[in-house]
DRENDO-1510 file (C-alpha; in Angstrom, 1 decimal, always signed):
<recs>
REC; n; res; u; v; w
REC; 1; UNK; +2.9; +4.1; -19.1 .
REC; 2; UNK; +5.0; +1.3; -19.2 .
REC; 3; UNK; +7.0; +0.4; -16.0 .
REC; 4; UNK; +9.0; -2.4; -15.3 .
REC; 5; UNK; +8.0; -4.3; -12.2 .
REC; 6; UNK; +9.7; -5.8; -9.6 .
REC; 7; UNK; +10.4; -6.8; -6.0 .
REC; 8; UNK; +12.2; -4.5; -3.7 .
REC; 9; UNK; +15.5; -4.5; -2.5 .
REC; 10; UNK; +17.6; -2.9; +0.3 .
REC; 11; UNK; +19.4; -1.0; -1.7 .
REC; 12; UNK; +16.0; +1.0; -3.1 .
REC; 13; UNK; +15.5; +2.2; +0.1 .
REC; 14; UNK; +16.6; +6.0; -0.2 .
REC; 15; UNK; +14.6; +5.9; -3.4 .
REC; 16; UNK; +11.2; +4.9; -1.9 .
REC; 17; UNK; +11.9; +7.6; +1.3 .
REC; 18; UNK; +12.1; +9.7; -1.6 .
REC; 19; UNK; +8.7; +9.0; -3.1 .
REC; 20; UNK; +6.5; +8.9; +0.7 .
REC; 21; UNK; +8.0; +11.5; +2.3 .
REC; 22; UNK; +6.2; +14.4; +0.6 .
REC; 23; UNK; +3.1; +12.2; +1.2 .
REC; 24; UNK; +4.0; +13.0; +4.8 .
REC; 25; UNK; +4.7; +16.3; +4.9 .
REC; 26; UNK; +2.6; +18.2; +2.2 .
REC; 27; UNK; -0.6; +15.7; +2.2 .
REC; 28; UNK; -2.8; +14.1; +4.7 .
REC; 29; UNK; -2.6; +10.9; +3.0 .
REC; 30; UNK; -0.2; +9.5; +5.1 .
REC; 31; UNK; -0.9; +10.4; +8.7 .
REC; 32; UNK; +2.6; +10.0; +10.5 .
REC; 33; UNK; +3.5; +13.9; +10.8 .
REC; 34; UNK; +7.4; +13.3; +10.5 .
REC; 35; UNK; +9.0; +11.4; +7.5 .
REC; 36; UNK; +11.3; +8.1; +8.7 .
REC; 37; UNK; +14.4; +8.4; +9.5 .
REC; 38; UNK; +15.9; +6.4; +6.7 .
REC; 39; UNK; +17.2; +3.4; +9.3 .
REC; 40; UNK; +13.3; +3.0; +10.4 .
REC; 41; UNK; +12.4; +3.2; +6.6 .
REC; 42; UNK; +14.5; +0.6; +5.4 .
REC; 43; UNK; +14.0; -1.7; +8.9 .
REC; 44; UNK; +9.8; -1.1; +7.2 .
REC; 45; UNK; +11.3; -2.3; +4.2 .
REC; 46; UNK; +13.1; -5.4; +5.4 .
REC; 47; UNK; +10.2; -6.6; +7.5 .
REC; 48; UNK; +7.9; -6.5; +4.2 .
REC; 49; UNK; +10.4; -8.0; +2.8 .
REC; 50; UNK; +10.7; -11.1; +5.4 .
REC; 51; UNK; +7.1; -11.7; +5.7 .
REC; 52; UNK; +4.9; -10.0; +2.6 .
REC; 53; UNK; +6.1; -8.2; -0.5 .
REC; 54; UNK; +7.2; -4.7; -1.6 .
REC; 55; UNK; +7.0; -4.2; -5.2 .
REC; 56; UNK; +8.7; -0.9; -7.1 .
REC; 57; UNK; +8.1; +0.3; -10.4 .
REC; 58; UNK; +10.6; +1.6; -12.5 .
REC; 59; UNK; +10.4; +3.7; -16.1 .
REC; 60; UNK; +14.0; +4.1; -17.6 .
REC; 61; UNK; +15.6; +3.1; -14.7 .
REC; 62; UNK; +14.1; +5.3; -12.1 .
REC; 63; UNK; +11.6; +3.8; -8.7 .
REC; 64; UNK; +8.6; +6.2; -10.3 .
REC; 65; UNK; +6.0; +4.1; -7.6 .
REC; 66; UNK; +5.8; +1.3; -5.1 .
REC; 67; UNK; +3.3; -1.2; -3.6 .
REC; 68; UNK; +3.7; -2.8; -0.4 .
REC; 69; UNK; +1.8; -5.0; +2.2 .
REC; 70; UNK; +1.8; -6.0; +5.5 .
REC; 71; UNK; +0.2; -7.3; +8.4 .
REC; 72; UNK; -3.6; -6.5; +8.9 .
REC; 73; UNK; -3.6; -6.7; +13.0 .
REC; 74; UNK; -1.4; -8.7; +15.0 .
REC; 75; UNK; -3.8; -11.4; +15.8 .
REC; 76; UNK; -3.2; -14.9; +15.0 .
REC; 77; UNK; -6.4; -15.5; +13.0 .
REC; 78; UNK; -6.2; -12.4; +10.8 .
REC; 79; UNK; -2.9; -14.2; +9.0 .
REC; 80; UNK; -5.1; -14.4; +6.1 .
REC; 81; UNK; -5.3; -11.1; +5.6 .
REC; 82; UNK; -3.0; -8.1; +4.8 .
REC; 83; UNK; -3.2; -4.5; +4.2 .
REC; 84; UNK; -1.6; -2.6; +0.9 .
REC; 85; UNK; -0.6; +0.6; +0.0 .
REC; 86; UNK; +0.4; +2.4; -3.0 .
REC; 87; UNK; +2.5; +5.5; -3.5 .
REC; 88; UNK; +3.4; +7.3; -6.6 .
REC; 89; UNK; +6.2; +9.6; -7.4 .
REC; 90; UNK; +4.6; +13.2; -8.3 .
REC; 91; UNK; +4.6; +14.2; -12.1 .
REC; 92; UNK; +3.5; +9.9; -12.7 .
REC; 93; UNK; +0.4; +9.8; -10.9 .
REC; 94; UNK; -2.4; +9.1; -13.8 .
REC; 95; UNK; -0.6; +6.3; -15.9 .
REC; 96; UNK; -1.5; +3.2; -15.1 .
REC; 97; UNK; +1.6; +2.8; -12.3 .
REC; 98; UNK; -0.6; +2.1; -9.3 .
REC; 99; UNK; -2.7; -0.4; -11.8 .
REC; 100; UNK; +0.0; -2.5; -12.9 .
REC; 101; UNK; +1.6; -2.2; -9.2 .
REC; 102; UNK; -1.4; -3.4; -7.0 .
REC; 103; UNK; -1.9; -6.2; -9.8 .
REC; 104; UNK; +1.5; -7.6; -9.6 .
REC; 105; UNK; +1.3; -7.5; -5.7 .
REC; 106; UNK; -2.2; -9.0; -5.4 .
REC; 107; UNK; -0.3; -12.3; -7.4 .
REC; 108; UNK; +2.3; -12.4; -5.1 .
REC; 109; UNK; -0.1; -11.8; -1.8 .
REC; 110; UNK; -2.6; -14.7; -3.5 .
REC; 111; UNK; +0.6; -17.1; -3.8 .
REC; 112; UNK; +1.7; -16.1; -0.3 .
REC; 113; UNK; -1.9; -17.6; +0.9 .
REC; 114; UNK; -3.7; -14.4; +1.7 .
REC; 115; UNK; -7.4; -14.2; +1.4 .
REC; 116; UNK; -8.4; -10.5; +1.8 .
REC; 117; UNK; -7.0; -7.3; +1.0 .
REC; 118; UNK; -7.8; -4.2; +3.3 .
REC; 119; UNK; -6.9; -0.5; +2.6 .
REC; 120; UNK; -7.4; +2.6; +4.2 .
REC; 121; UNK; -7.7; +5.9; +2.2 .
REC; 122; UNK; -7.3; +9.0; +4.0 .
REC; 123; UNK; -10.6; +11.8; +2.6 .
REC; 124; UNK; -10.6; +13.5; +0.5 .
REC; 125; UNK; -8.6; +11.7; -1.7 .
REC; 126; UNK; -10.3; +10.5; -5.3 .
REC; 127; UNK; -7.2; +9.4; -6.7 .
REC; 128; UNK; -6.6; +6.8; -4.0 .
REC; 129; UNK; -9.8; +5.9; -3.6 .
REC; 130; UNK; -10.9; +5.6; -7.7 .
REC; 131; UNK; -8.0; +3.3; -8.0 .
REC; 132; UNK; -9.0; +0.7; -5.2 .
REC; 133; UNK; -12.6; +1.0; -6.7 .
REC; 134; UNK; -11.5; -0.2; -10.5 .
REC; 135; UNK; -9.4; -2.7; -8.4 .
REC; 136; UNK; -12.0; -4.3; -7.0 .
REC; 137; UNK; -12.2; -3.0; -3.6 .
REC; 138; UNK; -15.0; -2.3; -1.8 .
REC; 139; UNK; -15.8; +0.3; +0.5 .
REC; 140; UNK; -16.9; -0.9; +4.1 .
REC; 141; UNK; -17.5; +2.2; +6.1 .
REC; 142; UNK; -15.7; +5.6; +7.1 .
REC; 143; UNK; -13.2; +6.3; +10.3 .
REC; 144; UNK; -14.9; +9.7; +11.2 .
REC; 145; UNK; -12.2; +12.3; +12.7 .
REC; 146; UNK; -9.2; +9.1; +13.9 .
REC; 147; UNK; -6.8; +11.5; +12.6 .
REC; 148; UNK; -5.8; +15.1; +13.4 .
REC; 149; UNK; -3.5; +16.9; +10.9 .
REC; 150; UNK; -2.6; +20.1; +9.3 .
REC; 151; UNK; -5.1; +21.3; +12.4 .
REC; 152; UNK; -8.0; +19.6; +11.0 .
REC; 153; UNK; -9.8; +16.3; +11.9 .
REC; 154; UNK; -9.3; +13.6; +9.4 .
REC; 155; UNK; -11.6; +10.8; +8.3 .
REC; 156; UNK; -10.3; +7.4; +6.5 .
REC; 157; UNK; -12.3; +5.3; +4.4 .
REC; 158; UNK; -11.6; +1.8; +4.6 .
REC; 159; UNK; -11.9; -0.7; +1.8 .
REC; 160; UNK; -11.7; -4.6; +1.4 .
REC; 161; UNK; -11.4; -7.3; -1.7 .
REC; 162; UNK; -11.6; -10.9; -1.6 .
REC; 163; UNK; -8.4; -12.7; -3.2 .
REC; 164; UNK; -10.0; -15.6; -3.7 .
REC; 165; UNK; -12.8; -18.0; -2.6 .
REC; 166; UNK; -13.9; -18.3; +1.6 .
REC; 167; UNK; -15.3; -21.2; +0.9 .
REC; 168; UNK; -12.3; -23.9; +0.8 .
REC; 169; UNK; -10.1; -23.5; +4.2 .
REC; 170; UNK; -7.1; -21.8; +4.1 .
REC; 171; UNK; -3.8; -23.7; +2.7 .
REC; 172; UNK; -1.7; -22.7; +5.8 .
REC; 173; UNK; -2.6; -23.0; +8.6 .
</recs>
């Protein structure tokens, strides 16, 4: 499907709550039990916004998906890394959206300086974790039981790609 890409804006906040909260409250994919309120969803937005990138796709005019990323850990020395997300408006999952999303994104992360790309997949989920495969991600070991919803233990696969080269020092320092 052909989307048109671009980056976020404030405004596109109520959209994008839209699109994650039934990822909250009829999945396991995301494990917050409670959807944002839709000031803490658009205070997630404009931090993204400051610091990384939040890119939404949109077919006739419509936010059908969205790709975001943020901070790996806190840390000083793990600046060169972020972690990224996808999510995909029911009835669109299956047409390339997440594709063209994440590979927009990973340009913008690369320009921003980032080296590595991590991502954690909630399981079951073969969607999710097909799509960071043919992305280039690699898993690097299972979270057994770290979450507990829907009264059942979860496990989270985490995953890990290379933007570019480690072996030239990083631009910024």
């Amino acid at each position: 499907m052909e989307c048109a890409i671009r980056s976020a804006v404030m405004d596109d906040a109520a959209q994008l709550l839209a699109i994650y909260s039934p990822y909250v409250t009829d999945t396991c994919v995301s494990f917050e039990e409670t959807p944002p309120s839709p000031d803490a969803f658009a205070r997630r937005l404009k931090e993204c916004l400051d610091h990384y990138a939040w890119l939404v796709c949109e077919v006739r005019g419509e936010i059908v998906g969205y790709a975001y990323a943020g901070a790996y850990r806190a840390r000083a020395a793990y600046r060169y890394a972020a972690s990224t997300s996808v999510y995909i408006k029911n009835g669109y999952h299956r047409q390339g959206i997440g594709r063209s999303l994440y590979e927009a994104l990973f340009e913008r992360l690369k320009a921003l300086g980032i080296y590595t790309l991590v991502a954690g997949v909630a399981l079951p989920n073969p969607g999710s974790v097909g799509l960071h495969k043919a992305m280039g991600f690699t898993e690097v070991g299972v979270y057994r039981s770290v979450g507990y919803k829907f009264g059942r233990w979860q496990d989270t696969l985490a995953l890990q790609k290379a933007l570019r080269d480690y072996d030239t020092p990083p631009e910024r320092a």
